[in-house]
Each structure stands twice: as structure tokens, then as C-alpha cells.
C-alpha positions as CSV (number, residue, x, y, z in Angstrom):
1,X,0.0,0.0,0.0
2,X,1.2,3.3,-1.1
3,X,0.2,6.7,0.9
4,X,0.8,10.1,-0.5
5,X,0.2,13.5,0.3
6,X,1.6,17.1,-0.5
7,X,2.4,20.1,1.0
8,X,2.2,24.0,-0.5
9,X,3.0,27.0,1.4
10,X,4.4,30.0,0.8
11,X,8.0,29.0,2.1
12,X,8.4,25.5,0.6
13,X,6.8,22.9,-1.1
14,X,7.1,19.4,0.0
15,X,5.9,15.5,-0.3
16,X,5.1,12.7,1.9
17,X,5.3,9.0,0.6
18,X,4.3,6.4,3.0
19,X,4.9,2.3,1.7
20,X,3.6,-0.6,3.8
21,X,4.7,-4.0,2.6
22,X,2.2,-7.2,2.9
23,X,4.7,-8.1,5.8
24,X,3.6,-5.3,8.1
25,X,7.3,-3.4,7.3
26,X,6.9,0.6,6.9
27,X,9.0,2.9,4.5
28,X,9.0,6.4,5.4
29,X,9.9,8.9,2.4
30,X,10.2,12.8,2.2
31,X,10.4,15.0,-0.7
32,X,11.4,18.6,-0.6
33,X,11.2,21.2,-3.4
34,X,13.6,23.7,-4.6
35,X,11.1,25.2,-6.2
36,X,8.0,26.4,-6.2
37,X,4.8,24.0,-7.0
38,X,0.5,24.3,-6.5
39,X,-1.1,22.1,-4.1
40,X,-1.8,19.9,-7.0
41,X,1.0,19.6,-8.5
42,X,2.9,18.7,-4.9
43,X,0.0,16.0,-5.0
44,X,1.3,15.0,-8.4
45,X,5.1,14.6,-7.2
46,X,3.9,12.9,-3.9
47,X,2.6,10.3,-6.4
48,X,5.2,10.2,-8.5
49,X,7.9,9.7,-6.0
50,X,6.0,7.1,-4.4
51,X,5.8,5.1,-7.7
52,X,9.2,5.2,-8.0
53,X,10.2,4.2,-4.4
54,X,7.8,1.4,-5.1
55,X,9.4,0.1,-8.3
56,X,12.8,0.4,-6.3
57,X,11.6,-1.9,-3.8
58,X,10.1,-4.2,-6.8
59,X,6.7,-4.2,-5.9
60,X,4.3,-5.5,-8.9
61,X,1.0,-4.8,-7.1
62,X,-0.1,-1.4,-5.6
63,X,-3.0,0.3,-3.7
64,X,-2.3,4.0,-4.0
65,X,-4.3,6.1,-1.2
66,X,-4.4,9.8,-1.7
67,X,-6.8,12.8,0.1
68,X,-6.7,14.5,-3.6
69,X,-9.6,14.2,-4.9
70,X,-8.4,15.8,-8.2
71,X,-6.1,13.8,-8.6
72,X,-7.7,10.2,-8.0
73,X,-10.6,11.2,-10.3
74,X,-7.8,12.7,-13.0
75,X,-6.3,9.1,-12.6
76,X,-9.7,6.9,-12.8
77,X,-10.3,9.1,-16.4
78,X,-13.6,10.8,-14.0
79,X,-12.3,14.5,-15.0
80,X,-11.0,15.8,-17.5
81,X,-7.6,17.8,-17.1
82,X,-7.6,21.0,-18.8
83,X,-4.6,22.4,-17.4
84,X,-1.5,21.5,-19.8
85,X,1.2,21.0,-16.7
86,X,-1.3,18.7,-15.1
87,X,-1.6,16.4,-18.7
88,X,2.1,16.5,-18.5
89,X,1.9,15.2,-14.8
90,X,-0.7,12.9,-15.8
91,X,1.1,11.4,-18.8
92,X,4.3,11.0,-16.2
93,X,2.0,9.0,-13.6
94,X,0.5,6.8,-16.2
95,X,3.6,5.9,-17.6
96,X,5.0,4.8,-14.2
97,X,1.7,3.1,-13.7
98,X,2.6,0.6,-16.6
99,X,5.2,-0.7,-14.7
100,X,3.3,-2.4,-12.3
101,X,0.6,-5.8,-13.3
102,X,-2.4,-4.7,-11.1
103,X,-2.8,-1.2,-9.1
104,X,-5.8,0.6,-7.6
105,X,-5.9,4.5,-6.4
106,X,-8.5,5.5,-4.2
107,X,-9.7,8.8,-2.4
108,X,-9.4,8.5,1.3
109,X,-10.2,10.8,4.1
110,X,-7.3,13.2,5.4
111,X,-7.7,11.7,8.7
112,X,-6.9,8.6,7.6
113,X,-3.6,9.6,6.0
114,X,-2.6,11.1,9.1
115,X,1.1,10.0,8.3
116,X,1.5,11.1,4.5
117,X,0.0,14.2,5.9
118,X,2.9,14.4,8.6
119,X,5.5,13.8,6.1
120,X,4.3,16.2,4.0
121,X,4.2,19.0,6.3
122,X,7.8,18.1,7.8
123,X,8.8,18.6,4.0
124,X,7.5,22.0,3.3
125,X,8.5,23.2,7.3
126,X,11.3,25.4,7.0
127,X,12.7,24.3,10.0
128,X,12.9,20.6,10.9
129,X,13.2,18.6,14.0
130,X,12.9,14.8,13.8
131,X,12.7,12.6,16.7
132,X,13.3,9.8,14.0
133,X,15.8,9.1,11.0
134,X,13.8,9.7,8.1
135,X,15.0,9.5,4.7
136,X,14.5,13.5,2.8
137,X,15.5,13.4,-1.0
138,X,15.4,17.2,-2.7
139,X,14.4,17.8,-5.9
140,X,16.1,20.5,-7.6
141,X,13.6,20.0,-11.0
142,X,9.8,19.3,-11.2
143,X,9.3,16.0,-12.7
144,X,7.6,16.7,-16.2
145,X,10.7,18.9,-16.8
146,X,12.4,16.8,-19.6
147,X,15.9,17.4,-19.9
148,X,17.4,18.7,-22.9
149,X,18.5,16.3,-25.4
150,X,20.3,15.7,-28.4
151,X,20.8,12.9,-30.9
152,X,24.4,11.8,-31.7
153,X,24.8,9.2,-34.6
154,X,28.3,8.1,-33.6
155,X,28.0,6.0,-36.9
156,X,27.9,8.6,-39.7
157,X,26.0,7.6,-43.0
158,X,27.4,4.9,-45.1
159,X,28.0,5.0,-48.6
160,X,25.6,2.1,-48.5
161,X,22.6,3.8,-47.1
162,X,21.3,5.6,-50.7
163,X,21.0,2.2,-52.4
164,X,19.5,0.8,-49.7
165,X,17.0,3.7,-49.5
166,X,16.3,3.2,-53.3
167,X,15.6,-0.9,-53.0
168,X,13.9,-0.1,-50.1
169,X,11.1,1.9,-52.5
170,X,12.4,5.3,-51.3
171,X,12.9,7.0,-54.6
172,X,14.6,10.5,-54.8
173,X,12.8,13.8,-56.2
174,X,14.7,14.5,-58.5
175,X,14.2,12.5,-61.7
176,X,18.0,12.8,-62.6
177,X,18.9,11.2,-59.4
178,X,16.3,9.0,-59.8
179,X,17.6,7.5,-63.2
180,X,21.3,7.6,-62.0
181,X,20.2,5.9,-59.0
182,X,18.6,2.7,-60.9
183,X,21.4,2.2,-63.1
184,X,23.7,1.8,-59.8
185,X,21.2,0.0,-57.8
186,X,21.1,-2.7,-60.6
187,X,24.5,-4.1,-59.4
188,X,22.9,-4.6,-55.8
189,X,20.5,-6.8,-54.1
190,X,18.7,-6.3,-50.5
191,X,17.9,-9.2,-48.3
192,X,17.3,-9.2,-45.0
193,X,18.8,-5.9,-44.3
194,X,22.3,-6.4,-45.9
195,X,23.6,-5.3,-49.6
196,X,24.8,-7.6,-51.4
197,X,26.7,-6.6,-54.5
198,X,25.7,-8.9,-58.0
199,X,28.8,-10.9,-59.3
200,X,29.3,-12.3,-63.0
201,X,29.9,-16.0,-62.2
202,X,30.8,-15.5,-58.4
203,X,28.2,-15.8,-55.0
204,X,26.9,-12.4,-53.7
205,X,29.3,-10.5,-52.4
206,X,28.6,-8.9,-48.8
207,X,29.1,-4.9,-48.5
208,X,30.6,-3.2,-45.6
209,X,31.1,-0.1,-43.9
210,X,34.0,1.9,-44.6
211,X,35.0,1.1,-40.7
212,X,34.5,-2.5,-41.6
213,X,36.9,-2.2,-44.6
214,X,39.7,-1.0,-42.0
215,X,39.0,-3.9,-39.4
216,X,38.8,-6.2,-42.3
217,X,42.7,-5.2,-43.2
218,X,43.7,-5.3,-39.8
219,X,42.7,-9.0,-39.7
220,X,43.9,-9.8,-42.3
221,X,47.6,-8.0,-41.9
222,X,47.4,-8.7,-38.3
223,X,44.6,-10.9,-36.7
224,X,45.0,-14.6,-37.1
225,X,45.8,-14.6,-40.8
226,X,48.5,-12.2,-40.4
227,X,51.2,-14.8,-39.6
228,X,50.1,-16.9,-42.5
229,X,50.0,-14.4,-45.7
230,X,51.7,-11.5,-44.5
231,X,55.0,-12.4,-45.9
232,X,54.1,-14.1,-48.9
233,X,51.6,-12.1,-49.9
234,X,53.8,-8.8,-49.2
235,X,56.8,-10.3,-50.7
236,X,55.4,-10.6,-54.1
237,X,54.4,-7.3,-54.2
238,X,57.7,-5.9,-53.6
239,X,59.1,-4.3,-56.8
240,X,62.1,-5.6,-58.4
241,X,65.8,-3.8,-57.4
242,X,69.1,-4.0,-57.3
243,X,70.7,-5.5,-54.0
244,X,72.9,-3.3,-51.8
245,X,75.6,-5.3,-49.9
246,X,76.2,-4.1,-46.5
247,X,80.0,-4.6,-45.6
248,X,78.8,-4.1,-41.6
249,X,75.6,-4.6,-40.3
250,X,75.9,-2.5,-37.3
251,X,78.3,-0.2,-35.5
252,X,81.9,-1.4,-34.3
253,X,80.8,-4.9,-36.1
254,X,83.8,-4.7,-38.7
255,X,86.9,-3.3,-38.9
256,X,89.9,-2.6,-41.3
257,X,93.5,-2.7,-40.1
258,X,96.7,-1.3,-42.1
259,X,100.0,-0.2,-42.0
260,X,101.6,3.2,-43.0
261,X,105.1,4.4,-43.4
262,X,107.6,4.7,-43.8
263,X,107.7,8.0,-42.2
264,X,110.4,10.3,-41.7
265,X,112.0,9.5,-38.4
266,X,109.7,11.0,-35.3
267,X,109.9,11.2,-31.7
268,X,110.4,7.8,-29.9
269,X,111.9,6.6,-33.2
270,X,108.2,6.1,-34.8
271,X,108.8,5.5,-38.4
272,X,105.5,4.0,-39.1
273,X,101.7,4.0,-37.9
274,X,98.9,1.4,-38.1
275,X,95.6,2.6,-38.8
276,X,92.6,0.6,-38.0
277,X,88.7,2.4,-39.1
278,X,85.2,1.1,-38.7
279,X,83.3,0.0,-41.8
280,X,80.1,0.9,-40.4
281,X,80.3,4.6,-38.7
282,X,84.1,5.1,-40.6
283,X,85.7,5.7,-37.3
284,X,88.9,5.7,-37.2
285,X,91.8,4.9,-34.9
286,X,96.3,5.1,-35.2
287,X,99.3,4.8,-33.3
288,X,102.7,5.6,-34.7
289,X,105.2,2.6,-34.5
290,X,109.1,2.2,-33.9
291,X,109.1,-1.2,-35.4
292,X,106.3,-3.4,-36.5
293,X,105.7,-6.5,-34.7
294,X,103.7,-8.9,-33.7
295,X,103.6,-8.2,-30.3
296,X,102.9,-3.7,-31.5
297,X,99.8,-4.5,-33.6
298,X,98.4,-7.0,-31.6
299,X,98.4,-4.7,-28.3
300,X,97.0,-1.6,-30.4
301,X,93.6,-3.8,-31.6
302,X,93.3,-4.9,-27.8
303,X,94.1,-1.0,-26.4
304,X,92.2,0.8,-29.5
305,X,89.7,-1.6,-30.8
306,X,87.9,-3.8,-28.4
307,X,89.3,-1.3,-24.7
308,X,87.3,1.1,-26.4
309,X,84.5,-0.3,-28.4
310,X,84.1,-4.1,-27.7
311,X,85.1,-7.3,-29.2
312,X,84.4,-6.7,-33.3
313,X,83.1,-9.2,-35.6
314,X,85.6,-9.5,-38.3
315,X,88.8,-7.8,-38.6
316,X,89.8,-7.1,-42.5
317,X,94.0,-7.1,-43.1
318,X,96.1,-7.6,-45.5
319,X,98.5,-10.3,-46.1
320,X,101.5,-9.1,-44.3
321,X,103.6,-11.0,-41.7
322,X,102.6,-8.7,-39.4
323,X,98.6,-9.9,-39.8
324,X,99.3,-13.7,-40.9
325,X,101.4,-15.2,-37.9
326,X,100.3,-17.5,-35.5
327,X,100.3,-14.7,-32.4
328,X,97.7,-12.6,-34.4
329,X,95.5,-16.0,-35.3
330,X,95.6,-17.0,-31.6
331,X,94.6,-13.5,-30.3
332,X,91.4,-13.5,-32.6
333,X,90.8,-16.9,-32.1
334,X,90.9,-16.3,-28.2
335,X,88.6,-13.5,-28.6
336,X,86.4,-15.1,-31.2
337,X,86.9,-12.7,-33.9
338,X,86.8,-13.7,-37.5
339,X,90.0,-12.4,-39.4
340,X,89.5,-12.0,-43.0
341,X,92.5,-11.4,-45.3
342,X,92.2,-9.1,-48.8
343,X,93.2,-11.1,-52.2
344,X,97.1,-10.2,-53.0
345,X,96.0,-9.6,-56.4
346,X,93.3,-7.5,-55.4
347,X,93.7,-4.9,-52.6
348,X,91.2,-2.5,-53.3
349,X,89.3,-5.4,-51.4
350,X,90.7,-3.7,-47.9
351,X,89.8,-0.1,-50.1
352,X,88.3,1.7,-46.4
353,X,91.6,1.3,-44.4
354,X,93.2,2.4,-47.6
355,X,91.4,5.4,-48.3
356,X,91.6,6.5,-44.6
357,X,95.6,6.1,-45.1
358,X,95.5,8.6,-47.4
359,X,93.2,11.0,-45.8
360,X,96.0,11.0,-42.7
361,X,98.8,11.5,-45.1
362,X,97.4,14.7,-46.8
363,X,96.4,15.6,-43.4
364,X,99.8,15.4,-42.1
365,X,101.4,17.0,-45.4
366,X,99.4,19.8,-44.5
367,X,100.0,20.5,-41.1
368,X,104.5,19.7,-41.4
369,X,106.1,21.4,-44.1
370,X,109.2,21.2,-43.8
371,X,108.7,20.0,-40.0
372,X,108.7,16.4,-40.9
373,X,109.8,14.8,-37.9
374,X,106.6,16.3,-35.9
375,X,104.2,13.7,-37.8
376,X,104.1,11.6,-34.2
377,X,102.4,13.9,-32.3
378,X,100.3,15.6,-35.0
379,X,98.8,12.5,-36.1
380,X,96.2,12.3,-33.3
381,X,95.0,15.8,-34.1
382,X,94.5,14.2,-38.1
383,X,92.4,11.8,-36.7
């Protein structure tokens, strides 16, 4: 059973909602106004908000008690509502109403809805003081006030909607459309709600969305298909070219060793340097020698080479006794470095150490004149 009553004055406007369940339990519910309402229409919301508490509480079956006696006979279709804010409130109630399987309103004495009554008034005081907990919800907005709405189509027209318009029997106004229209719509067929485009000896094809198309290629480049025809298919596609060779595939990966000299005698003796440059980022490192030895050129690829930039790949030399000894084997060997040796007949094959050699000699031609002895400590500031 549902009890409601409201409350006008000139201070506030309130409601009073009153729920007894078949189990004898009581609900106690206050409404109060931020703005300003007739008696009726706080009748109205009193109604209204006890329709609503009751489809909270999932009640199917109501008996709705009110002291209105507008608004039971409005209800029960026994007057008519001229006033357009009441149809709206009318409308709301009814609406609510078709919620519930089986409900009754009836008109009942204001004595016997003492306790709506009570609510009521505690809603529209201006000051309250409750002895008990009871539960006051404020409405900021009458409820016929509809909010302000407006419809978004996240999905903006396909290309596909004209020709389904135009199989669907909407035909445009203009007769040129019209014609151009039936020519294209010829290649199409409707059923069921989907275009389906005619093929020449193939089944209906299915048409999509332009969004479809992209999830469609993303499947099929990387969804569960893309680790079966991605390469092949790609692969084939790739135009013809000529191959570049790459001599080192990354950084430090490579390197070229040589010998220079023989200089004019420097300080310490140095008569000669060995040179040693990066295929990859043509870095280049020397040291002047007194003599060349085994013992000289292995000690500048350990101090120069992999000190400073890690344990290469390959190391390319020539053919000299210096590179081709058993010392020089055993040190790459140890380190795991492959040493590759230029043809005799060909050593252009080594041509990055050699063009570095002579970048350092013109360097150093520059800087001496007739200071030829000073090559030794110049040649760092060459590099």
C-alpha cells in the first residue's frame, strides 16, 4: 500500500510518501522542493515519488491512497484535465503506472492519511526537528521537466545507405537522381537488411562499412591470418631492385687494419703508424710505430679496438707477416673474432683502411712542411 500527500506553502513545497509491505514493514519517504509548486501539483510529485520508491523496492501490485480528490478522479479518467502542466503530470504518472501488473488508487479521508499528511508538512516546514531518522530526498527540478536532449549518430551515414533507401522503395525527387540511381542500384540486391553486390559467375558479395573495410585489413595484416600471408603475400608485391651489400651490419661490427710508413723518423723513433677504421660509422683509430711487430699491432687492436669499443666481428688485413702469424691467429681466435685477409692480387678489397691512409697523409702533409719529424704527435689531431 502506497500513501501520499503534499504540502504547498508560501516557504516551501514538500511531499510525503508512506509504503507498507504485505509483511507489516513501513517505509518512510520525504520530498522537498527547490522550487515552487501548486497544491496539486505537490499532490502530483507525492505520487510520482512514491511510484518510484515502489518500483525500487520491486513491488508488482499497488493500492495507491491519496486525500486528492483531483487527482484520483484525473487518474480513474472521471475529470477531465484542462490544465496543460497537469496532462504532463498525468502522462508521467501513467507511464509509471505501466510498470506495475495490477494497481488501484482510491480517495481517502485526510484523517486517515494522518502520516503522508505528517511527512508532508515536515517537507514543506522550514525548519525541521525529527525525533526519528527519516530519509528526505530534494528535488532540484519538477518532474515533467524533460531534460534537454540531443541525438548523436556516432555512426555517420554509409555509402551504402542511398542504395539501400532506393531498393527499399524510397525514390529520390529528383528525376536525374532518380535514373542515375537505378542504373547503380542494378548491381545490388537487398535481403534481409544487408547489400549484397551482383557478381558475374561469383556468390553475392557482402558490402561493408567503410570502418568495416579497416577492421577487415587489420585481420587480415594482423589478426589470425596475419602470420600466414603477410610475408608471402607482401613479398610478391615488392618491386624488383638491385641488392645493396652491406660490408657491416651495425656499429663497431667490422673493422679494417693497415700499415703506413715509412715515415720520416719522429719522436720515440716512430717511423711507421697502423691505422685501423670502422666499416660501419668510418671511425677511425692510429698509433705511430718504432718497429712493426707482432707483439705492436696485436696490443693496439686490444688497447684501441675492443678497450674502447668491444670485441668486433671480423677484422679485415692484408696479407702481411705482421697480420698472418700464429700470435695474431691465436689472439682472434681467443677473442672469437673472424680475421678475414684481402686477395694479393686485389687490394682495393681492404679499399676503407686504404682510403683512410690517405686522408691521414694529406692531413699530415698539410699541417709539417718542412717539420717532418713532428708527424708523431700531429697524427692524433689528423684523426
Amino acid at each position: 500500500m502506497v500513501y501520499v500527500d503534499g504540502s504547498s506553502n508560501e516557504k516551501r513545497c514538500g511531499a510525503g510518501v508512506l509504503l507498507l509491505a504485505p509483511d507489516g514493514m513501513r517505509f518512510e519517504f520525504v520530498l522537498r522542493f527547490n522550487f515552487h509548486t501548486s497544491n496539486n501539483e505537490a499532490e502530483y510529485e507525492a505520487l510520482l515519488g512514491g511510484l518510484c520508491m515502489a518500483k525500487r523496492l520491486g513491488a508488482t501490485h499497488l493500492l495507491i491512497f491519496s486525500d486528492s480528490q483531483l487527482i484520483v478522479n484525473q487518474i480513474k479518467e472521471d475529470y477531465q484535465t484542462k490544465d496543460p502542466r497537469m496532462e504532463k503530470y498525468l502522462g508521467k504518472v501513467r507511464s509509471h503506472l505501466a510498470y506495475f501488473q495490477t494497481y488501484e488508487i482510491s480517495q481517502i479521508p485526510r484523517s486517515q492519511n494522518s502520516n503522508s499528511d505528517a511527512l508532508a508538512k515536515l517537507a514543506s516546514a522550514y525548519e525541521t526537528d525529527l525525533a526519528r531518522s527519516v530519509p528526505v530526498e530534494i528535488l532540484d527540478n519538477p518532474s515533467i521537466l524533460e531534460p534537454d536532449m540531443m541525438e548523436i549518430d556516432s555512426h555517420p551515414p554509409s555509402w551504402m545507405e542511398p542504395i539501400k533507401d532506393f531498393l527499399g522503395g524510397k525514390v529520390p525527387a529528383d528525376p536525374r537522381e532518380t535514373k542515375k540511381m537505378t542504373r547503380k542500384a542494378a548491381r545490388y540486391l537487398l535481403r534481409d537488411g544487408t547489400l549484397y553486390r551482383r557478381g558475374f559467375c561469383l556468390p553475392l558479395l557482402k558490402c561493408i562499412s567503410k570502418e568495416d573495410g579497416y577492421y577487415v585489413l587489420r585481420e587480415v595484416h594482423e589478426g589470425v591470418c596475419g602470420n600466414h600471408s603477410r610475408a608471402r603475400s607482401l613479398s610478391a608485391k615488392v618491386p624488383a631492385e638491385l641488392l645493396i651489400p652491406i660490408s657491416a651490419p651495425w656499429p663497431f661490427a667490422q673493422w679494417g687494419v693497415n700499415l703506413i710508413g715509412p715515415f720520416p723518423l719522429g719522436k720515440g723513433q716512430a717511423k711507421y703508424a697502423v691505422v685501423a677504421v670502422d666499416y660501419f660509422t668510418k671511425w677511425a683509430e692510429a698509433e705511430a710505430l718504432s718497429t712493426i711487430t707482432e707483439a705492436r699491432v696485436t696490443n693496439f687492436i686490444w688497447t684501441n679496438v675492443v678497450c674502447c669499443f668491444g670485441i668486433p666481428n671480423a677484422i679485415v688485413t692484408d696479407n702481411g707477416r705482421h697480420f698472418d702469424n700464429a700470435k695474431f691467429k691465436d689472439f682472434c681466435l681467443k677473442l672469437g673474432i673472424s680475421h678475414l685477409c684481402s686477395s694479393p692480387a686485389h687490394p682495393k678489397a681492404n679499399g676503407q683502411v686504404k682510403e683512410i691512409n690517405k686522408i691521414i697523409k694529406h692531413g699530415l702533409k698539410l699541417r709539417l712542411d718542412a717539420r717532418k719529424g713532428r708527424w708523431a704527435e700531429e697524427l692524433p689531431e689528423v684523426l
